[in-house]
Wavefront OBJ file of the C-alpha trace (Angstrom):
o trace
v 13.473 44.301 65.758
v 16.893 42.788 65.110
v 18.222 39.662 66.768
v 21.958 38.857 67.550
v 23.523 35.242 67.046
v 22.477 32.629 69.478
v 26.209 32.829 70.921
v 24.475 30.845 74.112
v 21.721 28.664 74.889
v 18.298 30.223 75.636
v 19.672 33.526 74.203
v 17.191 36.172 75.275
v 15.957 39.340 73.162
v 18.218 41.773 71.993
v 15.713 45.100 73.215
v 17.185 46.699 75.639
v 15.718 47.547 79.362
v 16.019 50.915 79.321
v 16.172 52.280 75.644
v 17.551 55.591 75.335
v 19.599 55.298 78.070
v 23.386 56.570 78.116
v 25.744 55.115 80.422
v 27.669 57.665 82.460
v 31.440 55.951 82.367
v 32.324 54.950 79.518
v 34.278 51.935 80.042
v 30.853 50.602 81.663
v 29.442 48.925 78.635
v 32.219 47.927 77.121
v 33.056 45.961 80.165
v 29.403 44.272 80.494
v 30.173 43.276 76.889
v 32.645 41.246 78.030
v 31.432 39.925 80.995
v 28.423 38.943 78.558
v 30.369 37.001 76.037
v 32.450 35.575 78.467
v 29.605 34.155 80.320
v 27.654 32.712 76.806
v 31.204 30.803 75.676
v 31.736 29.321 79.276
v 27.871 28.125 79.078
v 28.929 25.650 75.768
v 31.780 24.408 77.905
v 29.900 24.020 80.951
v 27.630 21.748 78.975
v 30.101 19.893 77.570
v 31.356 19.265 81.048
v 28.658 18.013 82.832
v 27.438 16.132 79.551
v 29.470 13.319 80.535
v 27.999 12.741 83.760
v 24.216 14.358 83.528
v 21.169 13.303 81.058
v 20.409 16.292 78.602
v 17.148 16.518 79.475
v 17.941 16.664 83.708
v 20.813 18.934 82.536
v 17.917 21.597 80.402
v 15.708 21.521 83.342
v 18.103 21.589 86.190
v 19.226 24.824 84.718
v 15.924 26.321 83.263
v 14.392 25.982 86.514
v 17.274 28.324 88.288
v 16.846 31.030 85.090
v 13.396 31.384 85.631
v 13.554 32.114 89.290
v 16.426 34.856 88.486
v 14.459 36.485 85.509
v 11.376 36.419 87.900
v 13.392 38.516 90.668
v 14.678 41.029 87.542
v 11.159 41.083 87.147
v 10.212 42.390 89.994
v 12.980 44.433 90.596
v 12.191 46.246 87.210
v 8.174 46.316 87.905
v 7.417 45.443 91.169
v 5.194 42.467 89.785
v 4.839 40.178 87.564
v 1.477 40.482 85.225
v -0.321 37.661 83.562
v 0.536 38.090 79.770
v -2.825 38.691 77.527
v -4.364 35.321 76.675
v -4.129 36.337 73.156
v -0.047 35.557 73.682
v -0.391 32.395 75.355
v -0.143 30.460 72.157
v 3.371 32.632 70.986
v 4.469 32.233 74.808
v 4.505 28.795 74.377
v 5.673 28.083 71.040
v 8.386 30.027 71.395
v 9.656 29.284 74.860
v 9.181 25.271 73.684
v 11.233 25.553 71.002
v 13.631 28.599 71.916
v 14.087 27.487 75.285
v 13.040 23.869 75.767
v 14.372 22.548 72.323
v 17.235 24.357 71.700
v 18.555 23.456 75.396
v 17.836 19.955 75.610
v 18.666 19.357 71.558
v 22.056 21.571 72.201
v 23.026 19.579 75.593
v 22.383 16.041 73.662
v 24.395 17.629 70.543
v 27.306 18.482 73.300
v 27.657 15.298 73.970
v 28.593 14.332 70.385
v 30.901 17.166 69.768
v 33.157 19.622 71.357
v 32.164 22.883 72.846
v 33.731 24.837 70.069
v 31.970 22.613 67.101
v 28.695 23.636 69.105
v 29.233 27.419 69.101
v 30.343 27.214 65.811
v 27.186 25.545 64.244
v 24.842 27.626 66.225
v 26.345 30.339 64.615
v 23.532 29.325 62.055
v 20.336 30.164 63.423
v 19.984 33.682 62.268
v 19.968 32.293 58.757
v 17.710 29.963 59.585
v 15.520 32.957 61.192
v 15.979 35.148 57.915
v 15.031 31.890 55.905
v 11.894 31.696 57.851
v 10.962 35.035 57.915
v 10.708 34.983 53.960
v 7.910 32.330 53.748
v 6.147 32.785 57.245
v 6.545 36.504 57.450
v 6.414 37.230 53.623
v 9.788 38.903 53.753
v 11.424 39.630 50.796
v 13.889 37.182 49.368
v 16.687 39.593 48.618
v 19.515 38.521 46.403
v 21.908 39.491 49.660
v 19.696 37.110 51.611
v 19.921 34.219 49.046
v 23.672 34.496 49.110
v 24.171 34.364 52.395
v 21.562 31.329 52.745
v 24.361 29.434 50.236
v 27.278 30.625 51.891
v 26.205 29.586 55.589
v 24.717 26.262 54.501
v 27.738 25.654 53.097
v 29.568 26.485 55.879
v 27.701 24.385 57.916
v 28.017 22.030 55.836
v 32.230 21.858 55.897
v 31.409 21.642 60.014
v 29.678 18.406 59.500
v 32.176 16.581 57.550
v 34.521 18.273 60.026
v 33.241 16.843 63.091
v 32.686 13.193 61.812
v 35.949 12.855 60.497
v 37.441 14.137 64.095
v 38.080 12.215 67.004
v 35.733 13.882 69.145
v 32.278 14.532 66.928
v 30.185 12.721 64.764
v 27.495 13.931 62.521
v 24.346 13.284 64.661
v 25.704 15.587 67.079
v 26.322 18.494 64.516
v 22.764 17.473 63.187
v 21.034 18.242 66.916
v 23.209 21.437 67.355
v 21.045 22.253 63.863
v 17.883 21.190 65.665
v 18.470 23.684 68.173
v 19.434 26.397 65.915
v 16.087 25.737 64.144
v 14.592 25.952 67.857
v 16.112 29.413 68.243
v 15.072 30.766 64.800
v 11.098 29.668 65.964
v 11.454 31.313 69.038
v 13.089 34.499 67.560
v 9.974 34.910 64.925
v 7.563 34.435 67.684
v 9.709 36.986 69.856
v 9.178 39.781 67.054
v 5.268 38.990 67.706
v 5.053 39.244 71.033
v 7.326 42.562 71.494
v 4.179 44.489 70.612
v 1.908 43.717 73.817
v 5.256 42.774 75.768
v 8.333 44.145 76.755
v 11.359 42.081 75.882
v 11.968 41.053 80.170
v 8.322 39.748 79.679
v 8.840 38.031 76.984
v 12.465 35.918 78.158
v 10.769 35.044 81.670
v 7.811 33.722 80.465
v 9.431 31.869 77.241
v 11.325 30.487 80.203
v 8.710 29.183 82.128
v 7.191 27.616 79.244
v 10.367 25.528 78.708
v 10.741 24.607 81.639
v 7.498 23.267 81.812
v 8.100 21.460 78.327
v 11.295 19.551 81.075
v 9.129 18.790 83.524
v 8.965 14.914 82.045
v 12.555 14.656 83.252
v 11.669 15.837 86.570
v 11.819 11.942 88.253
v 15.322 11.382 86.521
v 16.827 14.778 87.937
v 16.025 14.678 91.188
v 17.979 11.321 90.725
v 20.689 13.046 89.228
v 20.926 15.818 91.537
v 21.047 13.595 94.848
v 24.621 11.072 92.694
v 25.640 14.705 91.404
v 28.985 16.181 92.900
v 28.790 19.892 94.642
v 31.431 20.884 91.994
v 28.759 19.899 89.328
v 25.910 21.468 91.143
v 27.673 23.993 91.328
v 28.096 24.213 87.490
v 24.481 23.713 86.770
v 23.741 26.483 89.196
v 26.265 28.648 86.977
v 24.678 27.927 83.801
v 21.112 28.973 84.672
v 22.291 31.706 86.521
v 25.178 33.647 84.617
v 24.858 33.019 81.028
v 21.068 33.029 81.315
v 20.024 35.680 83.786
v 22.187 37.838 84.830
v 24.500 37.876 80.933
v 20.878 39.108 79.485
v 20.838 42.193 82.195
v 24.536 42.916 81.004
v 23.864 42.270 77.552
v 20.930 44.598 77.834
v 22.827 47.575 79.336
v 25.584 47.421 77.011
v 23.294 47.997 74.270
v 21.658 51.221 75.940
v 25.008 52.815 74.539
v 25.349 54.444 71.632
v 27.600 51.649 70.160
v 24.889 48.937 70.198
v 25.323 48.241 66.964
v 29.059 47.637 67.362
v 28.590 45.658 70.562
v 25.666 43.581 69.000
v 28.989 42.197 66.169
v 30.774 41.082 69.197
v 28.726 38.256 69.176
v 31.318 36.185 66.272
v 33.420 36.117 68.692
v 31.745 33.613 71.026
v 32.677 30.055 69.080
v 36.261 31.321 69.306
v 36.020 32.508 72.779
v 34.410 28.751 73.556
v 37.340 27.031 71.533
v 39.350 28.920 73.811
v 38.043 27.760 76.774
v 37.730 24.570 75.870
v 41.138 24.161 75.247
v 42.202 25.351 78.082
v 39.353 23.325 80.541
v 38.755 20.579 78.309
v 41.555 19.946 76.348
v 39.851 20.082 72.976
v 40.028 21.887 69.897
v 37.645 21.953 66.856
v 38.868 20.493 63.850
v 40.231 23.095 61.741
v 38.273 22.698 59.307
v 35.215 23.658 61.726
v 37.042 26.784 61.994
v 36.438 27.202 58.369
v 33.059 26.365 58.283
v 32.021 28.723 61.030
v 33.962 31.365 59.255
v 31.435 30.992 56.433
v 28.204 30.825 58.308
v 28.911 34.216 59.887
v 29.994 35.584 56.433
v 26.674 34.118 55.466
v 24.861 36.046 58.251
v 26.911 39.396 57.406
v 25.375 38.895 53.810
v 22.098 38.207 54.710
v 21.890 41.894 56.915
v 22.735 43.894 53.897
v 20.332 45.787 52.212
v 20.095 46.101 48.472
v 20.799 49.802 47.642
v 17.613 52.096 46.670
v 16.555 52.374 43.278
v 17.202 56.122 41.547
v 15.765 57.374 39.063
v 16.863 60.883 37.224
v 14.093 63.074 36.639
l 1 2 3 4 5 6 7 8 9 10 11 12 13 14 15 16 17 18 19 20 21 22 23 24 25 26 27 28 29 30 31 32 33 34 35 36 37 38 39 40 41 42 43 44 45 46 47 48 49 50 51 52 53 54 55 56 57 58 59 60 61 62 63 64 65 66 67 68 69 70 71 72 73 74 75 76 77 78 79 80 81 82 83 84 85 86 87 88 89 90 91 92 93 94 95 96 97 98 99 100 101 102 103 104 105 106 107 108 109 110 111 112 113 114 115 116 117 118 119 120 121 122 123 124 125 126 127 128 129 130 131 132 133 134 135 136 137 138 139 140 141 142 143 144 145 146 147 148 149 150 151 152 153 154 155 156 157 158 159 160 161 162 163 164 165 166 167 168 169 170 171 172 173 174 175 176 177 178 179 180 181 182 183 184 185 186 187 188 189 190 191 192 193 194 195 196 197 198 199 200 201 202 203 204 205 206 207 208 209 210 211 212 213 214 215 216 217 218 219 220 221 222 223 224 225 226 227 228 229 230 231 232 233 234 235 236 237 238 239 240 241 242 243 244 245 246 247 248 249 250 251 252 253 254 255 256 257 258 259 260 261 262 263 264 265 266 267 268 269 270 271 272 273 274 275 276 277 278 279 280 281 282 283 284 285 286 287 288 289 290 291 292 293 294 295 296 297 298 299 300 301 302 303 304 305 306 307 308 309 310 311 312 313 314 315 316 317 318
């Protein structure tokens, strides 16, 4: 199982719905690919948005709570039911939906509020190193040369970020640091993901990582129905965007585009998000990364590209 870059918060599984599938036009895939990435750089500017006016914990729960009623009508549109998972996953299901979806949203949404939306994508950019890193002493992966290079290079690109963002005029290094926090989130939930795929499909898995990080924001339940009933409709109307769009219904887009043959093509795409969100954010927000950010996040993908190749097979003449 192979995971793509958290380009958006609460990223789910990379498995498609319906492997094996070819799409009859097409154009079709290509375009959900868009429509997906679209959807995962608007979420970093929505939070950025209503960062200024909603808590980060209201904000995580306000939208996990609208995800997990769309993934639970997927759900049933796809199976006609929705099955209690075996109580041998219930520990996984809740790990990972804590720290996937719980952690990394309200982490990410308190990070927003530090730094820009493009600073965000940027450092999130991260996580699958974080995942690989992880994988080597929990998993007993091997620690390839490839791997440790890319471990260096993205580090260190995370590390120009930092000093990018607290020398700006719009970041500081705390924020940077819980962007990080959530990155780490998403690598947890990833590792427990690649458990759980084997008595789950990956639907399954998302909706009920989502319910258990949603129930990890229920203690902000009190201070969001207070937010909701001072909160604007055009707001609302935002936080009913997040949980719906780059949540729910990118992951059913995301999920057909990479029934195609060009998965693995599409599945690159995903670099593009923190320069699709800089975008944005320029244009909504007026705000721009430093450009040494841009630098940064440069190397941590380079760092992730490194850490996917494989050493070449020993051969020996005979």
């Amino acid at each position: 199982m192979t995971t793509v870059p958290p380009a958006e918060p609460g990223l789910p599984p990379e498995e498609v719905l319906t492997p094996g599938r070819r799409p009859a036009t097409a154009w079709l895939p290509l375009a959900a690919v868009a429509f997906t990435l679209l959807a995962w750089a608007s979420a970093f500017v929505g939070i950025r948005h209503l960062g200024e006016t909603v808590p980060p914990g209201s904000l995580a729960l306000g939208r996990l709570v609208v995800a997990t009623v769309a993934l639970g009508v997927l759900l049933l549109l796809q199976r006609r039911r929705i099955r209690v998972p075996p109580r041998r996953t219930w520990g996984l299901l809740a790990l990972g939906g804590v720290s996937w979806i719980g952690v990394y949203n309200v982490a990410l949404n308190a990070g927003e509020q530090r730094v820009d939306a493009g600073t965000a994508a940027l450092v999130v950019q991260v996580g699958p190193l974080i995942v690989a890193l992880l994988a080597t002493t929990l998993l007993g992966e091997r620690l390839t040369r490839w791997l440790v290079a890319g471990l260096a290079v993205g580090f260190a690109g995370v590390v120009l970020i930092a000093q990018a963002s607290s020398a700006g005029p719009s970041g500081d290094l705390v924020g940077v640091l819980l962007v990080l926090v959530a990155a780490l989130g998403f690598a947890v939930g990833v590792l427990t993901q690649k458990k759980l795929l084997a008595d789950l499909g990956a639907l399954e898995v998302t909706f009920w990582f989502y319910v258990a990080g949603t129930v990890a924001c229920l203690p902000w339940t009190l201070e969001t129905v207070d937010v909701v009933g001072s909160t604007s409709a055009v707001d609302l109307g935002w936080w009913f965007y997040l949980g719906l769009v780059p949540s729910a219904l990118a992951f059913t887009t995301w999920a057909y585009a990479l029934s195609s043959a060009d998965a693995g093509g599409f599945a690159m795409l995903t670099f593009l998000v923190p320069f699709l969100t800089a975008l944005m954010a320029w244009l909504t927000l007026g705000e721009v990364p430093p450009p040494l950010a841009f630098v940064g996040g440069a190397l941590c993908i380079a760092g992730v590209l490194l850490t996917r190749r494989r050493p070449r097979p020993s051969t020996q003449e005979g």
